[in-house]
Every structure is written in structure tokens, then in C-alpha cells.
PDB file of N, CA, C and O in Angstrom:
ATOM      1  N   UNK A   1      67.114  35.747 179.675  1.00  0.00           N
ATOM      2  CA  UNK A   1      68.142  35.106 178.874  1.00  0.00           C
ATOM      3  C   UNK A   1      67.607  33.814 178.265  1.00  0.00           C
ATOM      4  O   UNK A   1      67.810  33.592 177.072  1.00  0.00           O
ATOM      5  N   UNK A   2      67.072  33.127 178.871  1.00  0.00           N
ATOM      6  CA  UNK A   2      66.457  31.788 178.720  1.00  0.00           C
ATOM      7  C   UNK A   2      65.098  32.084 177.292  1.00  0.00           C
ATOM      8  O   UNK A   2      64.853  31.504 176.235  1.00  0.00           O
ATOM      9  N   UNK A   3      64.691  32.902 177.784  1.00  0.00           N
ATOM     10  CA  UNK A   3      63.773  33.259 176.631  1.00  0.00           C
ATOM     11  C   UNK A   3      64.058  33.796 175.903  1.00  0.00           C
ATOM     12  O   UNK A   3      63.158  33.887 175.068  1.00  0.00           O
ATOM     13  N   UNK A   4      65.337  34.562 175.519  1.00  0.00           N
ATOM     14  CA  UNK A   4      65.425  34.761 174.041  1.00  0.00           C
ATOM     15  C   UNK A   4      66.178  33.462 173.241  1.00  0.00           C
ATOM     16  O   UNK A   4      66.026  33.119 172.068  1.00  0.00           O
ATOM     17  N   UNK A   5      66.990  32.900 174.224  1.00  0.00           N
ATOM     18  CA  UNK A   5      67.845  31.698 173.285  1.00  0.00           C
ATOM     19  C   UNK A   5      66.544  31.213 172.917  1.00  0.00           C
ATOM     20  O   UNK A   5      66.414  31.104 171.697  1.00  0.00           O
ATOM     21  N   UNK A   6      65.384  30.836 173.707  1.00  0.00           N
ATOM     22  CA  UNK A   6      64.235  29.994 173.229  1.00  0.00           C
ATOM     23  C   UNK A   6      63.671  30.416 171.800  1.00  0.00           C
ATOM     24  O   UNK A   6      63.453  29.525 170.980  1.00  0.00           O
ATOM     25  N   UNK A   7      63.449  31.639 171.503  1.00  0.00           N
ATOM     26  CA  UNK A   7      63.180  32.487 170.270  1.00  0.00           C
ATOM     27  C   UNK A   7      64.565  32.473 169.223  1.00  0.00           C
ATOM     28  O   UNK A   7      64.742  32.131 168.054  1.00  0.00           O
ATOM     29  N   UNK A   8      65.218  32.897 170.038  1.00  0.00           N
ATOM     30  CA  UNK A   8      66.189  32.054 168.127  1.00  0.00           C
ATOM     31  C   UNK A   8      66.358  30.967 168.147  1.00  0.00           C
ATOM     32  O   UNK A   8      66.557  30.643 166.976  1.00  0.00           O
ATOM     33  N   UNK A   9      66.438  29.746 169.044  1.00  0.00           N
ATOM     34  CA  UNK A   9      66.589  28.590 168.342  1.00  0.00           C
ATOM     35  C   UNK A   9      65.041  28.367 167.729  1.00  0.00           C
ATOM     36  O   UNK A   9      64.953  27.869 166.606  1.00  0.00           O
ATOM     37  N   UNK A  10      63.773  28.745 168.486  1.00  0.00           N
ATOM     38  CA  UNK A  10      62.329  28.619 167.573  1.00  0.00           C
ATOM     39  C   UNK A  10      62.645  29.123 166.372  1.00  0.00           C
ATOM     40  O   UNK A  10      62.241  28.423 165.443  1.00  0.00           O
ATOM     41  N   UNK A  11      63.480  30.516 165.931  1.00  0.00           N
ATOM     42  CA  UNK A  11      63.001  31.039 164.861  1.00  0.00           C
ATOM     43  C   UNK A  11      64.592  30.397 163.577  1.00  0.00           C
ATOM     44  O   UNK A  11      64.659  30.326 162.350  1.00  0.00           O
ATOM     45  N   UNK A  12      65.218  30.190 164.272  1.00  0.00           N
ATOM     46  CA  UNK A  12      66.378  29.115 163.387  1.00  0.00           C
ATOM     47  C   UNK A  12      65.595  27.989 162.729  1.00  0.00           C
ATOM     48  O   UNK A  12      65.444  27.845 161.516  1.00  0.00           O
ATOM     49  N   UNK A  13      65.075  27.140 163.784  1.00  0.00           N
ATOM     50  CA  UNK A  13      64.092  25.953 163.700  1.00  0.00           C
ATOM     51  C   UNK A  13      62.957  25.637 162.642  1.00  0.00           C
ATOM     52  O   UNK A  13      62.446  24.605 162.206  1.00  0.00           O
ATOM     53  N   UNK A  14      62.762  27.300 162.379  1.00  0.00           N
ATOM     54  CA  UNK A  14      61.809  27.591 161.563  1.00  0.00           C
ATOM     55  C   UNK A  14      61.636  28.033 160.432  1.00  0.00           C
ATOM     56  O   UNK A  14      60.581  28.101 159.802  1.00  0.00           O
ATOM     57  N   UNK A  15      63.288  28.539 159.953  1.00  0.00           N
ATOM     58  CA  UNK A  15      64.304  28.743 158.671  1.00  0.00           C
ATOM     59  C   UNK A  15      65.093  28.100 158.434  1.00  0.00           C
ATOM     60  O   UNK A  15      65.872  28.506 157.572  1.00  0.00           O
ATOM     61  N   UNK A  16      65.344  26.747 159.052  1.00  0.00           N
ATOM     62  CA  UNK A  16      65.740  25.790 159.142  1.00  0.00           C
ATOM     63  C   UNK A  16      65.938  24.725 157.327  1.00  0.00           C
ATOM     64  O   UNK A  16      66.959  24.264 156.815  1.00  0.00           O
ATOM     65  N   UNK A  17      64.399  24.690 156.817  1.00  0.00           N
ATOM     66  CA  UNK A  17      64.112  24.601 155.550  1.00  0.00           C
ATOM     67  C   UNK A  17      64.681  25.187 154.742  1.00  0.00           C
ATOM     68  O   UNK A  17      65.399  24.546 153.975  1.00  0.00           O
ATOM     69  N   UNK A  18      64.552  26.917 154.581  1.00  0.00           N
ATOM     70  CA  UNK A  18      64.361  27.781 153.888  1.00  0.00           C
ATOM     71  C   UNK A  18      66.525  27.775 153.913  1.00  0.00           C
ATOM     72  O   UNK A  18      66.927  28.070 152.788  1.00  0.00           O
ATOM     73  N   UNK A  19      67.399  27.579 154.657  1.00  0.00           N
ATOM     74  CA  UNK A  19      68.435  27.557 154.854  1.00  0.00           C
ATOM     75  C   UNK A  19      68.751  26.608 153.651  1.00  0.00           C
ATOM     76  O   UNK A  19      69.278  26.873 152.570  1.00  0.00           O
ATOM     77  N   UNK A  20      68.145  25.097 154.289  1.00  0.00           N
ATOM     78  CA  UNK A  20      68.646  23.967 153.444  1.00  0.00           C
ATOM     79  C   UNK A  20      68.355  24.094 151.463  1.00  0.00           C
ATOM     80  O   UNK A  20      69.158  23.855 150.561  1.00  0.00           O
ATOM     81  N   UNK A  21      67.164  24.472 151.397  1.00  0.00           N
ATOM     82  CA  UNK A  21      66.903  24.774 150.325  1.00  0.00           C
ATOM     83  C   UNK A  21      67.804  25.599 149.372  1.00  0.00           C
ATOM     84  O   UNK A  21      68.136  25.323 148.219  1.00  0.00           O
ATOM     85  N   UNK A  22      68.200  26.952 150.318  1.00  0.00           N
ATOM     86  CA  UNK A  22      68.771  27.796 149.058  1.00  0.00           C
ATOM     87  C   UNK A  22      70.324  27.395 149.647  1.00  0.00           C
ATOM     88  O   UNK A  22      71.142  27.301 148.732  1.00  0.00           O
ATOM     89  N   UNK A  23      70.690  27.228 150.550  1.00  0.00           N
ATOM     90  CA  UNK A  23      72.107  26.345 150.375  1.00  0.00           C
ATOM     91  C   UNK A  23      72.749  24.963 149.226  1.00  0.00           C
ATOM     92  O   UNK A  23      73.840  24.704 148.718  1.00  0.00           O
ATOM     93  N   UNK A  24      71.562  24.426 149.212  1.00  0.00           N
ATOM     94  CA  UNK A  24      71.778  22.775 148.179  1.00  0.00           C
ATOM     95  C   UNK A  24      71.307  23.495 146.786  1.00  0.00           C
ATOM     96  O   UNK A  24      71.135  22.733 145.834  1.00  0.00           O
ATOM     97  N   UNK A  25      71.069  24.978 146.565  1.00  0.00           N
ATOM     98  CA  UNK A  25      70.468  25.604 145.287  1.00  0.00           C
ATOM     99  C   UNK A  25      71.475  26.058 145.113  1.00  0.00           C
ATOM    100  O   UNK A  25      71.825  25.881 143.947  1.00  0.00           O
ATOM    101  N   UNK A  26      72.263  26.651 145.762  1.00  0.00           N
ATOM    102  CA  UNK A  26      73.663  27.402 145.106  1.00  0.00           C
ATOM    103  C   UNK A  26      74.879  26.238 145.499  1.00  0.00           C
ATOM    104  O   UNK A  26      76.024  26.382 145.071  1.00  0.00           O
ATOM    105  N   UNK A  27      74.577  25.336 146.167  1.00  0.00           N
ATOM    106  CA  UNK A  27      75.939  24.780 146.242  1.00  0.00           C
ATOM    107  C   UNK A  27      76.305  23.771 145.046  1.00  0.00           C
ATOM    108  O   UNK A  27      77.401  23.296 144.749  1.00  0.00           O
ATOM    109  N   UNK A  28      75.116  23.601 144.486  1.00  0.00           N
ATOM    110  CA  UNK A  28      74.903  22.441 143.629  1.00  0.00           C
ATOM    111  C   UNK A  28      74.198  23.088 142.169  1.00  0.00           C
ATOM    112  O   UNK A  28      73.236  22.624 141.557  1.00  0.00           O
ATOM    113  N   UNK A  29      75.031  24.340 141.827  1.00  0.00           N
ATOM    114  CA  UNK A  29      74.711  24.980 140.822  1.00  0.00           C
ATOM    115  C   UNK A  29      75.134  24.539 139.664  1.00  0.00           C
ATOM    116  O   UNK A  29      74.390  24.356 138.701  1.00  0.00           O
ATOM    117  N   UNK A  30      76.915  24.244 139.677  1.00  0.00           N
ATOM    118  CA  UNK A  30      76.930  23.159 138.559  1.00  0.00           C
ATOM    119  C   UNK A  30      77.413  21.766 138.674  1.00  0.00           C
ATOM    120  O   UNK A  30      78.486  21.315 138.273  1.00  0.00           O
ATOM    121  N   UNK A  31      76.050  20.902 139.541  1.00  0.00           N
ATOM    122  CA  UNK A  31      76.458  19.769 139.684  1.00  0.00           C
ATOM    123  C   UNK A  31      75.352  19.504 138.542  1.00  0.00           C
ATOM    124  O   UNK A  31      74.901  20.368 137.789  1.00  0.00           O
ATOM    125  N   UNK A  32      74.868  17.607 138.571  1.00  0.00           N
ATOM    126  CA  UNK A  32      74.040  17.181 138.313  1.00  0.00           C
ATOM    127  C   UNK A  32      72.750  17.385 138.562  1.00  0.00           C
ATOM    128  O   UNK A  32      72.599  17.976 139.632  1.00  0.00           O
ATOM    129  N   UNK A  33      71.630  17.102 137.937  1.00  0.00           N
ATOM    130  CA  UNK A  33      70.374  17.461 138.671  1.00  0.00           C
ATOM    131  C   UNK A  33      69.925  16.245 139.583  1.00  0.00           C
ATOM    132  O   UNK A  33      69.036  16.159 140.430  1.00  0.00           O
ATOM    133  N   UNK A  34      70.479  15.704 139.301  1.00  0.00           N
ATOM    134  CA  UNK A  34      70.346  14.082 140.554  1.00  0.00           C
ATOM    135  C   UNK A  34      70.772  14.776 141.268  1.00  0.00           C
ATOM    136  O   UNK A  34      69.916  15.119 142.084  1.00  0.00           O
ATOM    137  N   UNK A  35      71.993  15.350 141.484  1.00  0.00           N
ATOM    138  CA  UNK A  35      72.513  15.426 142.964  1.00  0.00           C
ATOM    139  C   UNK A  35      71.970  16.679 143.702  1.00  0.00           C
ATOM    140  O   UNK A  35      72.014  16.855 144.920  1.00  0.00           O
ATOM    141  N   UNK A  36      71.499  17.445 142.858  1.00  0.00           N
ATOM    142  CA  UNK A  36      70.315  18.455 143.821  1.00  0.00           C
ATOM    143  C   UNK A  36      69.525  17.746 144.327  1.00  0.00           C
ATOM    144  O   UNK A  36      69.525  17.702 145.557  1.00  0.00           O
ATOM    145  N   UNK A  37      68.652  17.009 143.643  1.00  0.00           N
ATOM    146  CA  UNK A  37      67.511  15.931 144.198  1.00  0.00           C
ATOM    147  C   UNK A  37      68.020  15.139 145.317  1.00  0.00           C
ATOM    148  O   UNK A  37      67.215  14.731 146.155  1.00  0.00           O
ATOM    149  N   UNK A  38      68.885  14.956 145.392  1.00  0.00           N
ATOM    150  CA  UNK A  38      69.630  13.932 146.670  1.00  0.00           C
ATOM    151  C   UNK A  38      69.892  14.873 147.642  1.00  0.00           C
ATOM    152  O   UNK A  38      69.693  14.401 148.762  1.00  0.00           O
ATOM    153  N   UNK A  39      70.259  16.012 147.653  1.00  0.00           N
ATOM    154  CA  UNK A  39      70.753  17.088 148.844  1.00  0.00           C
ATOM    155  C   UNK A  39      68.969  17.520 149.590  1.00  0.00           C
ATOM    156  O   UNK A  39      68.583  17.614 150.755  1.00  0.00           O
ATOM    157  N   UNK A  40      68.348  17.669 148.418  1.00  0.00           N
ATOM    158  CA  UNK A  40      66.890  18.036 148.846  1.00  0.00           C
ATOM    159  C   UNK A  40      66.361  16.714 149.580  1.00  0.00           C
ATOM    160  O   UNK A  40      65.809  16.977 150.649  1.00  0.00           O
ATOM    161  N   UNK A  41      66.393  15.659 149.326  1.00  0.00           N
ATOM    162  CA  UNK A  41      65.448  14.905 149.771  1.00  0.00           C
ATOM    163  C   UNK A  41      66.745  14.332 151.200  1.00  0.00           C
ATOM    164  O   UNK A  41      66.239  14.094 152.296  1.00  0.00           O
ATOM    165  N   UNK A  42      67.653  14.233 151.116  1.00  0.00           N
ATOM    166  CA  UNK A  42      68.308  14.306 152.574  1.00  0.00           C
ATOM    167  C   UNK A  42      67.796  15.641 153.765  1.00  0.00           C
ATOM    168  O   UNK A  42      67.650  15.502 154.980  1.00  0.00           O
ATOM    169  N   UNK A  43      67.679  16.393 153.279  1.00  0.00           N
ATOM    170  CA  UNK A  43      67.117  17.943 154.037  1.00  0.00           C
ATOM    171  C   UNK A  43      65.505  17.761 154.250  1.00  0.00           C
ATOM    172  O   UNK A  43      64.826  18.512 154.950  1.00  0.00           O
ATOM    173  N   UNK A  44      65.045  16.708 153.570  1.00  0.00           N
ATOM    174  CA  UNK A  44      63.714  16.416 153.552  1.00  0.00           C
ATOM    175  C   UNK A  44      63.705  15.374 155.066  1.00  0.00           C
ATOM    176  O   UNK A  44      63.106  15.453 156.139  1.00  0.00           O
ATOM    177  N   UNK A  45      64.491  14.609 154.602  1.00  0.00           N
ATOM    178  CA  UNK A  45      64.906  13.238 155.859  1.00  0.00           C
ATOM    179  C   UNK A  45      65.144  13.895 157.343  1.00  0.00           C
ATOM    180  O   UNK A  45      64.615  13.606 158.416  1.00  0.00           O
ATOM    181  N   UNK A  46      66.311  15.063 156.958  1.00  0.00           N
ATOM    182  CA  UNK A  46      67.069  15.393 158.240  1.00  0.00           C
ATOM    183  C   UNK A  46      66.080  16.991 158.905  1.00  0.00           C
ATOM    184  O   UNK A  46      66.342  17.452 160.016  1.00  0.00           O
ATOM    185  N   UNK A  47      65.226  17.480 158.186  1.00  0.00           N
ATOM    186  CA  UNK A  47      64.573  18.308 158.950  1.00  0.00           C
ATOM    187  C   UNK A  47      63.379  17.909 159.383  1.00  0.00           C
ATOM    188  O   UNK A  47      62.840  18.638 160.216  1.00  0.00           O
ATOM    189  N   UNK A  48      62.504  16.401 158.848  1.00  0.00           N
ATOM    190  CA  UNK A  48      61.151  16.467 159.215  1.00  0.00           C
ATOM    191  C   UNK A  48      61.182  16.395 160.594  1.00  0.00           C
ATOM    192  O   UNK A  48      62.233  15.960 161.063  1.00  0.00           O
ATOM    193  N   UNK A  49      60.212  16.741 161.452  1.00  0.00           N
ATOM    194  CA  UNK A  49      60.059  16.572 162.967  1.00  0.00           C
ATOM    195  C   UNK A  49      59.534  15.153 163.308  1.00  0.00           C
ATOM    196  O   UNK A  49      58.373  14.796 163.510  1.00  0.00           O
ATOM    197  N   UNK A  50      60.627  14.472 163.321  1.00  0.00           N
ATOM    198  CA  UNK A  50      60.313  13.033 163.394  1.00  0.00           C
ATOM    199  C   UNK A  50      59.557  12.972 164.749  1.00  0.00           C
ATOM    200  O   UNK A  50      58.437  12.494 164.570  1.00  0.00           O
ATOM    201  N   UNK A  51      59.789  13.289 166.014  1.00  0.00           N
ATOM    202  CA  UNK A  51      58.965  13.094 167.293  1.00  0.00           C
ATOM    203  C   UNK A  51      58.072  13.388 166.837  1.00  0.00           C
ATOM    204  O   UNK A  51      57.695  12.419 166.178  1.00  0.00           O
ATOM    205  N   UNK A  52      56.906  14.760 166.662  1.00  0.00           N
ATOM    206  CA  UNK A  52      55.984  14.965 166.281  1.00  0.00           C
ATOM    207  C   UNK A  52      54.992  13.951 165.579  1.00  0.00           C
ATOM    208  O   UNK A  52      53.953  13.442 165.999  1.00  0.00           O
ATOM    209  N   UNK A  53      55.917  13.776 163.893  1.00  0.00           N
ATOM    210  CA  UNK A  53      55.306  12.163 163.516  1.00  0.00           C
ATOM    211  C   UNK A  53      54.815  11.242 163.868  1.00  0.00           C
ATOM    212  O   UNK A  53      53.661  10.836 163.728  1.00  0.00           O
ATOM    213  N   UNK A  54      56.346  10.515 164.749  1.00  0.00           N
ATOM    214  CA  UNK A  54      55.518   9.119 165.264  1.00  0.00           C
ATOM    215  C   UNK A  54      55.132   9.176 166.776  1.00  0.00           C
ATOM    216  O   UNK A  54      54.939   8.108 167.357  1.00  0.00           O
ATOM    217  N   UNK A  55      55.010  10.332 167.433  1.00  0.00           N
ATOM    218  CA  UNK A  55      54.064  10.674 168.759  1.00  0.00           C
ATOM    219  C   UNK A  55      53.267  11.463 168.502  1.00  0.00           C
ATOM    220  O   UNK A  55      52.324  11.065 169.186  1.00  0.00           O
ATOM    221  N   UNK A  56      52.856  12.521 167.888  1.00  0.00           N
ATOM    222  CA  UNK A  56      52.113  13.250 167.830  1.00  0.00           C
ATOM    223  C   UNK A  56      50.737  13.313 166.936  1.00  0.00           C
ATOM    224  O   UNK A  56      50.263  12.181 166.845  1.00  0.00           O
ATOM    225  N   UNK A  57      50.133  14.079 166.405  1.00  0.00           N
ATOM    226  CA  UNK A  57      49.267  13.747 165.571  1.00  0.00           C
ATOM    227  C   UNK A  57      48.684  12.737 164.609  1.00  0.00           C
ATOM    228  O   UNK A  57      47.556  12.389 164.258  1.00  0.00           O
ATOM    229  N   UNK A  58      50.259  12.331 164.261  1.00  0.00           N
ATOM    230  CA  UNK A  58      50.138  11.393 162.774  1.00  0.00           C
ATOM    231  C   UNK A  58      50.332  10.007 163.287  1.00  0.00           C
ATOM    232  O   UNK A  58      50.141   9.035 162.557  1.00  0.00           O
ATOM    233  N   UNK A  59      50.779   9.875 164.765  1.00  0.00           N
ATOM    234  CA  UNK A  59      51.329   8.854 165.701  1.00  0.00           C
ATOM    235  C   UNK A  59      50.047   7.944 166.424  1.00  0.00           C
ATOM    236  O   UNK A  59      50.098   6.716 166.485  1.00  0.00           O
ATOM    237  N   UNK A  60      49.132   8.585 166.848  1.00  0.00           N
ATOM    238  CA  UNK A  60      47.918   8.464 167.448  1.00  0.00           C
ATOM    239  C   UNK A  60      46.889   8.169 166.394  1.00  0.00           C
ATOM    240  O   UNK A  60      45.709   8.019 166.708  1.00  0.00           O
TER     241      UNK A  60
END
């Protein structure tokens, strides 16, 4: 049990992007093109793997 929740939240985690992207593409079909750019770069903010960043590779 434990290991499959582990595999869909990995594989959610991992379409995670691909979600935000074509969600802020159709939701914001006839908005402004600013405000696509603002939904994208919030999804940019709110999905990067911030731990990773500033502990991990790029941290060291």
C-alpha cells in the first residue's frame, strides 16, 4: 500500500508541470497575454523544488 501511494504521488509530482501548463493554457484562453505570463511564472515559483535548490546540488 505504502508503495503504490509512493508511485502516484512520484508520478503526480512529475506531471505536476505538464498539469500547470496546459491548465493556465486553456484557462487563460481569452485573457490577456500578461496574464498567461503571470499564471506561468507563478507555476514556475510554486513547482520549482526549492529544497533540492538551496540543499542540494545548486546549494553546496
Amino acid at each position: 500500500m505504502t508503495d503504490s501511494m509512493y508511485q502516484g504521488a512520484l508520478w503526480l509530482a512529475t506531471a505536476a508541470p505538464l498539469i500547470w501548463f496546459t491548465t493556465t493554457i486553456f484557462a487563460t484562453r481569452a485573457s490577456r497575454g500578461w496574464v498567461r505570463w503571470v499564471w506561468l511564472i507563478a507555476g514556475v515559483v510554486l513547482l520549482v523544488p526549492w529544497p533540492f535548490l538551496m540543499m542540494g546540488a545548486v546549494g553546496r
